[in-house]
C-alpha positions in Angstrom: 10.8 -17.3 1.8 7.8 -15.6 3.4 7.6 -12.2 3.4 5.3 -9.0 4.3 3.5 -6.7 2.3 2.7 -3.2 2.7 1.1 -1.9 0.3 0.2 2.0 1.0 -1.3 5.0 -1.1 1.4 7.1 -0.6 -0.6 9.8 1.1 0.1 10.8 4.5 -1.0 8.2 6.6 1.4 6.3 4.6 3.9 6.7 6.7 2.1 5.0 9.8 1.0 1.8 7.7 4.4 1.5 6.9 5.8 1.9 10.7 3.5 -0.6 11.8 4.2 -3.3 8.9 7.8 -2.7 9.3 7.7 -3.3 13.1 5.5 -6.4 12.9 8.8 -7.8 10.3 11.2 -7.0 12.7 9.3 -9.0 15.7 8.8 -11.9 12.8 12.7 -11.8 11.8 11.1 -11.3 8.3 12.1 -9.3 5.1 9.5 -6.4 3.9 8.1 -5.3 0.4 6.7 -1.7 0.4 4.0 -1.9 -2.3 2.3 0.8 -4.7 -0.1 0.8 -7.6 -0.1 3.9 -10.0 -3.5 4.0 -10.6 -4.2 4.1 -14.6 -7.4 6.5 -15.4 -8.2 9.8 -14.4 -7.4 10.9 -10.6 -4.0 9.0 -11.4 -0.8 8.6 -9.6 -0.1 9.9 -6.6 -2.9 11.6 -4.9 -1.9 15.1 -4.7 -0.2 14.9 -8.1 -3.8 15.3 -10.0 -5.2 13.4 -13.1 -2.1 11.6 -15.1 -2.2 10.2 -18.9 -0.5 7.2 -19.7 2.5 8.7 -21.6 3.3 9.6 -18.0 3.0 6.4 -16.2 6.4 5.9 -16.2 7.5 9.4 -14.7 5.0 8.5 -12.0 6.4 5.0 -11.4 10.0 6.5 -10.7 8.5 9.1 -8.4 6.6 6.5 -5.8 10.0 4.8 -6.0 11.4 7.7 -5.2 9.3 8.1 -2.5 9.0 4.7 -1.5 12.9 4.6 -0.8 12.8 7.7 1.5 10.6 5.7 3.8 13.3 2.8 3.3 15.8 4.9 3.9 13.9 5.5 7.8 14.8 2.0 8.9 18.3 0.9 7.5 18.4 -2.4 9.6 15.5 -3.6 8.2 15.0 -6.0 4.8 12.9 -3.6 3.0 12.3 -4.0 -1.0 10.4 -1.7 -3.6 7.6 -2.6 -6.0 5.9 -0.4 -7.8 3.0 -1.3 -11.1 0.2 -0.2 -12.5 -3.3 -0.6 -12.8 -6.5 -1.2 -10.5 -4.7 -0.6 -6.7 -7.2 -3.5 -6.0 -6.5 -5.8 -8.4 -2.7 -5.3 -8.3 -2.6 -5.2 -4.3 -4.2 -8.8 -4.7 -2.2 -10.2 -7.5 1.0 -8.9 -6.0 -0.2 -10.2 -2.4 -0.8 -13.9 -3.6 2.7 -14.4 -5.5 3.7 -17.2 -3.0 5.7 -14.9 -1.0 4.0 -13.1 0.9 2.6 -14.1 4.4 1.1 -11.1 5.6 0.1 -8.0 3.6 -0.6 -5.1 5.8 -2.8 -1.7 4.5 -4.4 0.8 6.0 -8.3 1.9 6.2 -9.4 5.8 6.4 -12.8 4.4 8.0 -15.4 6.6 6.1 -18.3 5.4 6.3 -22.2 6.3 5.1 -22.8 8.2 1.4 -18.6 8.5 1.7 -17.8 5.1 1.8 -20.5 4.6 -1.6 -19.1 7.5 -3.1 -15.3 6.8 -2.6 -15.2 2.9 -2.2 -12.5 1.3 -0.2 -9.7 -0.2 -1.2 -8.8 -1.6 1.7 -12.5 -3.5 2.1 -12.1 -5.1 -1.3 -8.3 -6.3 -0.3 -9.8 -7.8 3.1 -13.3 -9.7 1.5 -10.8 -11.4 -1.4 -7.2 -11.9 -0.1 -6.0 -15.5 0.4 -3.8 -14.6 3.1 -4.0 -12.6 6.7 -4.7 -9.1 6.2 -3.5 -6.7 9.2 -5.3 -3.4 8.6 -3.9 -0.7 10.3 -6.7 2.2 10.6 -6.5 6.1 10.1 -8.6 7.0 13.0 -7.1 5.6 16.3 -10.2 7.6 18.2 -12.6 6.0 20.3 -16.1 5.8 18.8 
């Protein structure tokens, strides 16, 4: 069974990558999986939760399902599930997004750009250049150029 895949940060523009996915489902009579990677290193977890050792990866685990399952809880006639690892969010993202489920995965972007984007990286770049599968990015700036 195909499925889609959102797989969000669980910052605030969370919320709108998740809309979007969800609403693209319902058009494709398809189920959902909202998607998370607890990031393992320093600047761990959730990102206003601060740096997290591993002896607390699994506290951190039940709280983005916590949180995963309020934004669930926003759209009860959908066919929404929960996954939440650890790891690299890229490396995961991918590996979870090329399980032979999934159809489309859907992120979102910020859109830095210049010394920002070197400094920072982007995620959702990586996920696009190596995915195996349509990628529907969803970007944090709707603003005309």
């Amino acid at each position: 069974m195909s499925e889609i895949l959102i797989a969000v940060d669980l910052g605030p523009f969370s919320k709108s990558v998740i809309h979007t996915g969800v609403e693209l489902a319902g058009k494709m009579n398809t189920s959902v999986t909202l998607f998370t990677v607890i990031e393992i290193g320093i600047g761990l977890g959730l990102p206003e939760a601060g740096p997290v050792f591993t002896d607390d990866i699994q506290g951190r685990i039940k709280e983005a399902e916590d949180i995963l399952q309020t934004y669930k809880n926003n759209y009860p006639d959908a066919n929404i599930n929960i996954q939440v690892t650890a790891g690299n969010p890229k490396n995961e993202t991918l590996d979870q997004a090329h399980n032979g489920h999934t159809s489309i995965l859907v992120v979102g972007t910020h859109g830095r750009t210049g010394l920002n984007h070197m400094l920072v990286g982007s995620t959702a770049e990586y996920i696009i250049r190596h995915a195996c599968i349509p990628v529907l990015v969803v970007p944090y700036n709707k603003e005309d150029h």
